[in-house]
N, C-alpha and C positions, 0 to 999 in steps of 0.2 A: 452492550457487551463489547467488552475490546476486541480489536479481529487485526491480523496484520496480512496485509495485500504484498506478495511481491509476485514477478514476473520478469520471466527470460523472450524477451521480442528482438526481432533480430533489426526488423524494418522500422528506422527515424519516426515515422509518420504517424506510424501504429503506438508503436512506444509512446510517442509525446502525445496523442490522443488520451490512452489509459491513464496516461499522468494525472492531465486534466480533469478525468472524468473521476480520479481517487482525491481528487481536492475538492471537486464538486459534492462528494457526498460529505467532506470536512475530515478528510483524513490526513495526517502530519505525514511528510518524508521524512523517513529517516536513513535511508539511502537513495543511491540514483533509481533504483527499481522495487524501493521497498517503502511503504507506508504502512502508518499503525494508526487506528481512531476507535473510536465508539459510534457498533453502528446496531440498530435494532435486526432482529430476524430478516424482518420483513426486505430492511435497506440493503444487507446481507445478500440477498438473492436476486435484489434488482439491479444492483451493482453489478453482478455477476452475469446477470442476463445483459446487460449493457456493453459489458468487456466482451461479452463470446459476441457478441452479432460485432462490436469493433474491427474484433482479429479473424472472424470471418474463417477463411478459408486458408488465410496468413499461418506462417511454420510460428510458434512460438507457445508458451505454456505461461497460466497464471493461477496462481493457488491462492484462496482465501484459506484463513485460519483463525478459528473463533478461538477466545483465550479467557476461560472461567475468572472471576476473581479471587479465586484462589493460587493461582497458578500465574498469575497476573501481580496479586503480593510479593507471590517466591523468589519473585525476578531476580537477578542478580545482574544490575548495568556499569558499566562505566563511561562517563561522561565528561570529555574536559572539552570548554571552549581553544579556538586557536589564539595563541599569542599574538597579539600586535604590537609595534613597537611606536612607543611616540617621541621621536627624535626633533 
């Protein structure tokens, strides 16, 4: 199931830990605090068990969100690469 991870951490250390630990289960960045992948129930909740004991006792919030394939279809993105220039 696709699920998009994002989170507001205030603290460098904490922040670049959950980064790691959202690439570790194989989920894409698709911004600085935001990742989207396919991840099972189960990975779902260990992931999440993984981020609370991270951020501990730390000020900051992070939300999983599972996204049906349906809902998933409807999407509506827009995507342009950055220009390079080869001079």
């Amino acid at each position: 199931m696709k699920c998009l991870v994002i989170y507001d951490i205030p603290d460098d250390k904490i922040r670049t830990k959950i980064a790691d630990f959202c690439l570790d289960y194989g989920l894409d960045r698709i911004q600085y605090s935001a990742f989207i992948g396919d991840l099972s129930n189960n990975h779902q909740e260990e992931l999440m068990l993984k981020l609370d004991r991270r951020l501990g006792k730390a000020p900051g919030r992070i939300d999983l969100f599972p996204i049906c394939k349906e809902d998933w279809r409807s999407r509506i993105s827009i995507h342009r690469e950055s220009e390079t220039s080869t001079a």
